[in-house]
Backbone as ProteinMPNN parsed JSONL, in Angstrom:
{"seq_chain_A": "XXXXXXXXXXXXXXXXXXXXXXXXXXXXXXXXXXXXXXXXXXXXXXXXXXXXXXXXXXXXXXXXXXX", "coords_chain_A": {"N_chain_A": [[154.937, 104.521, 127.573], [152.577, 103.364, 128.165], [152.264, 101.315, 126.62], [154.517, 99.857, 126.836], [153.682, 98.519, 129.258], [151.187, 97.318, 128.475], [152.139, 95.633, 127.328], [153.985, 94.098, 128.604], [151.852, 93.584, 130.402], [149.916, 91.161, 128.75], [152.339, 89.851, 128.447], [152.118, 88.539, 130.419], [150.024, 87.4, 130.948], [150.195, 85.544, 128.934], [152.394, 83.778, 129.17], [150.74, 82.834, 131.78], [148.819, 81.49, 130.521], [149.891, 79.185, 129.27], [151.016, 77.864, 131.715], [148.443, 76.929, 132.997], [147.882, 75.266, 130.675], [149.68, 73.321, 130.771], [149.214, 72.627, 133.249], [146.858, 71.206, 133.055], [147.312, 69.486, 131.31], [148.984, 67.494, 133.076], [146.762, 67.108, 134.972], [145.356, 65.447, 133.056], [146.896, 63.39, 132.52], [147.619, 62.053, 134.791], [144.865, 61.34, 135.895], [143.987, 59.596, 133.497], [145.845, 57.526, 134.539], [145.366, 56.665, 137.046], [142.736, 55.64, 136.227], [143.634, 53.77, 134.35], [144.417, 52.184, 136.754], [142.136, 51.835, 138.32], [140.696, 50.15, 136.652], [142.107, 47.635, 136.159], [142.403, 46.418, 138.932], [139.41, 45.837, 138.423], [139.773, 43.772, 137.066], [141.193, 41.946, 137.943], [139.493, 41.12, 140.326], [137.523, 40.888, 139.166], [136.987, 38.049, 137.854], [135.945, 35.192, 136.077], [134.861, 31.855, 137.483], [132.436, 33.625, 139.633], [132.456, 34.078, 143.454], [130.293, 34.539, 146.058], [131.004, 36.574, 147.363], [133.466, 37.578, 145.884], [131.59, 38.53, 143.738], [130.288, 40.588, 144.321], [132.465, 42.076, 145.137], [133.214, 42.822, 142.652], [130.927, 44.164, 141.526], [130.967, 46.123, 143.003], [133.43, 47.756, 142.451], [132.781, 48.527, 139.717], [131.352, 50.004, 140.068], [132.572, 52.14, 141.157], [134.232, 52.917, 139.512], [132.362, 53.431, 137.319], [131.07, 56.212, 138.016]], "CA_chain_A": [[154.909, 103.829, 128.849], [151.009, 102.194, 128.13], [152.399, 100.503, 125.742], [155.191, 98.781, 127.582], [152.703, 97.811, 130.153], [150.184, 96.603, 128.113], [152.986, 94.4, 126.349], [154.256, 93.381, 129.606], [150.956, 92.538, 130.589], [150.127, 90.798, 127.863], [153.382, 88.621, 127.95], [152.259, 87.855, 131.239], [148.898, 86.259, 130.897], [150.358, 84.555, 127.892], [152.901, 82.972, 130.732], [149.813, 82.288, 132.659], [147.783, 80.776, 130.173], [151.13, 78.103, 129.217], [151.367, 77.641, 132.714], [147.152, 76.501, 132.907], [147.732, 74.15, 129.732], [150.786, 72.197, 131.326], [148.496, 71.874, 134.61], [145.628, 70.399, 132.724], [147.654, 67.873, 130.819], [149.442, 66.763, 133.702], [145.87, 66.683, 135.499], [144.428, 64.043, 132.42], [147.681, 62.054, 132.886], [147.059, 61.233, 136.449], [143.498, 60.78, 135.642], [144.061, 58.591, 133.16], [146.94, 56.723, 134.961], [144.179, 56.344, 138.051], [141.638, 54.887, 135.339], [144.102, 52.167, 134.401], [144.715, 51.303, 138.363], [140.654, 50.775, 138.315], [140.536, 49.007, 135.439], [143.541, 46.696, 136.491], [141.741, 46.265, 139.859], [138.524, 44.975, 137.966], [139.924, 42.688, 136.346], [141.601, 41.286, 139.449], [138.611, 41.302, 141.409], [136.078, 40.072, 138.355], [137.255, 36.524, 137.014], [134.981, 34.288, 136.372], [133.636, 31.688, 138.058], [132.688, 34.521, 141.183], [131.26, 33.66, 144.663], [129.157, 36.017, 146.438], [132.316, 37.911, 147.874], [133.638, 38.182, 144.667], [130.289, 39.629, 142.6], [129.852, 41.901, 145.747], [133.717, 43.293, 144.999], [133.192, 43.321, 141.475], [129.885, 45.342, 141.232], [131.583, 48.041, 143.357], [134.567, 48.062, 141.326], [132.266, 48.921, 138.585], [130.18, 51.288, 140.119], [133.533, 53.064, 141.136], [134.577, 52.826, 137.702], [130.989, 54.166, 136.435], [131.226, 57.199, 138.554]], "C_chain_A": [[153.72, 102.876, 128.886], [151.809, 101.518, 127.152], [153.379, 99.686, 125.906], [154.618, 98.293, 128.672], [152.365, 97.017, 129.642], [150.894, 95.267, 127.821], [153.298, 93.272, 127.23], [153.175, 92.484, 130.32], [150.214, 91.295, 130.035], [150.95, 89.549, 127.694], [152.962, 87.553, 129.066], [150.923, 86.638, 131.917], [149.154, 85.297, 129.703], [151.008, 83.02, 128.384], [152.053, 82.035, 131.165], [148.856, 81.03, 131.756], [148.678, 78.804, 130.198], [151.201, 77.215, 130.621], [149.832, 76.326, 132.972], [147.207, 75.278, 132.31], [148.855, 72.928, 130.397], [150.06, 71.853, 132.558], [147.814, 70.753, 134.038], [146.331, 69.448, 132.037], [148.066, 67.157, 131.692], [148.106, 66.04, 134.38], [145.711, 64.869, 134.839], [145.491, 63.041, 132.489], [147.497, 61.172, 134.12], [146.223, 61.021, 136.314], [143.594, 59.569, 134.769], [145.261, 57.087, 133.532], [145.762, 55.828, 136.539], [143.179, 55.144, 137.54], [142.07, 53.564, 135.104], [143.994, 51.297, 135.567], [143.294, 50.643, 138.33], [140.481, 49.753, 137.726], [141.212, 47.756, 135.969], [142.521, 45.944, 138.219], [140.068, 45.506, 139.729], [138.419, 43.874, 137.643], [140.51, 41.689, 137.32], [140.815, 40.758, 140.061], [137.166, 40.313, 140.494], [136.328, 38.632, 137.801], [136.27, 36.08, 137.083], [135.819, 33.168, 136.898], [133.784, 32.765, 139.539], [131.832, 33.934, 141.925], [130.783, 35.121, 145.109], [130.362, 37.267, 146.944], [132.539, 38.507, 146.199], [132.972, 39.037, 143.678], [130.148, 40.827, 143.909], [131.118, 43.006, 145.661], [133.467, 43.61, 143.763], [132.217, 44.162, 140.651], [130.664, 46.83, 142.103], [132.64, 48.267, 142.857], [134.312, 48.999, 140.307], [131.697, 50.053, 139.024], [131.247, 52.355, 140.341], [133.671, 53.569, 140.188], [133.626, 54.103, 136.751], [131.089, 55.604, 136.664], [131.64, 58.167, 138.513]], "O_chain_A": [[153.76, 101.8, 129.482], [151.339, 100.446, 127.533], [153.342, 98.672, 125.21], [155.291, 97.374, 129.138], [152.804, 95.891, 129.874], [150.438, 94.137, 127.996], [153.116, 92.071, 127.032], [153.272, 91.319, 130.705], [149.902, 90.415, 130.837], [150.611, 88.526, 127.101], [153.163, 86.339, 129.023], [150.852, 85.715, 132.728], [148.398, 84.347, 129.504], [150.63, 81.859, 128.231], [152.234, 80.819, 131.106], [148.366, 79.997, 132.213], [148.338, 77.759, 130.753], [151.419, 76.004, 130.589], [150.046, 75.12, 133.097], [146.808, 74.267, 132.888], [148.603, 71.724, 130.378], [150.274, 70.718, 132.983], [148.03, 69.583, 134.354], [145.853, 68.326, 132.204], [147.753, 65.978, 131.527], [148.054, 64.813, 134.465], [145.806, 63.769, 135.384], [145.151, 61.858, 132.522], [147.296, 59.969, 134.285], [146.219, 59.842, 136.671], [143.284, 58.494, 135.282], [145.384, 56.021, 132.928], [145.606, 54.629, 136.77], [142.889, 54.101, 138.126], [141.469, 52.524, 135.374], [143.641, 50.118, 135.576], [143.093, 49.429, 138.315], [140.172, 48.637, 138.143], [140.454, 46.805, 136.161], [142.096, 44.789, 138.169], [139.573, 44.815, 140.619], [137.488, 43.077, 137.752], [140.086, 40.534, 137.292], [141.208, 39.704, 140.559], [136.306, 39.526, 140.89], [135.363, 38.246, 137.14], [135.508, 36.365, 138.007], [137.05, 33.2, 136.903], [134.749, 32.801, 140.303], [130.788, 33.391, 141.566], [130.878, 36.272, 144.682], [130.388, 38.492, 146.824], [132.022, 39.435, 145.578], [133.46, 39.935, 142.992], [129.779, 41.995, 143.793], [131.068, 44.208, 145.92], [133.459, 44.826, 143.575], [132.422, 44.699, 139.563], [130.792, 48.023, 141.831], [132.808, 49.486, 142.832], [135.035, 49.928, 139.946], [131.583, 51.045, 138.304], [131.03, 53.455, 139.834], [133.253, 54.699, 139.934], [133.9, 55.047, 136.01], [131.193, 56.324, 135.672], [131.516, 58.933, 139.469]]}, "name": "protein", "num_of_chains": 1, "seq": "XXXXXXXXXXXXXXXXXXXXXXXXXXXXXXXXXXXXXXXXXXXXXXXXXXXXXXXXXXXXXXXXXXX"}
């Protein structure tokens, strides 16, 4: 009977762990899907020649970015 527990328990943090690893990749996908939007948004925002609006959006872009 311990020994169909243990097994069972066992199967079931193995479950759990599977379950953990498919979170965390999905996490770094959205993270890195986020990262592009910044990026994409920098580059939008930074062209050269900038006026004062423009260097004023494009340092906080960056500092977002940095962050």
């Amino acid at each position: 009977v311990k020994a169909v527990q243990n097994y069972k328990r066992q199967e079931g943090l193995a479950l759990a762990g599977t379950a953990q690893c498919s979170f965390n990749v999905l996490e770094a996908f959205v993270s890195a899907v986020g990262m592009g939007d910044d990026i994409n948004a920098i580059i939008r925002t930074c062209p050269s020649p900038r006026d004062g609006e423009s260097e004023l959006a494009c340092q906080v872009n960056g500092g977002i970015l940095g962050a």
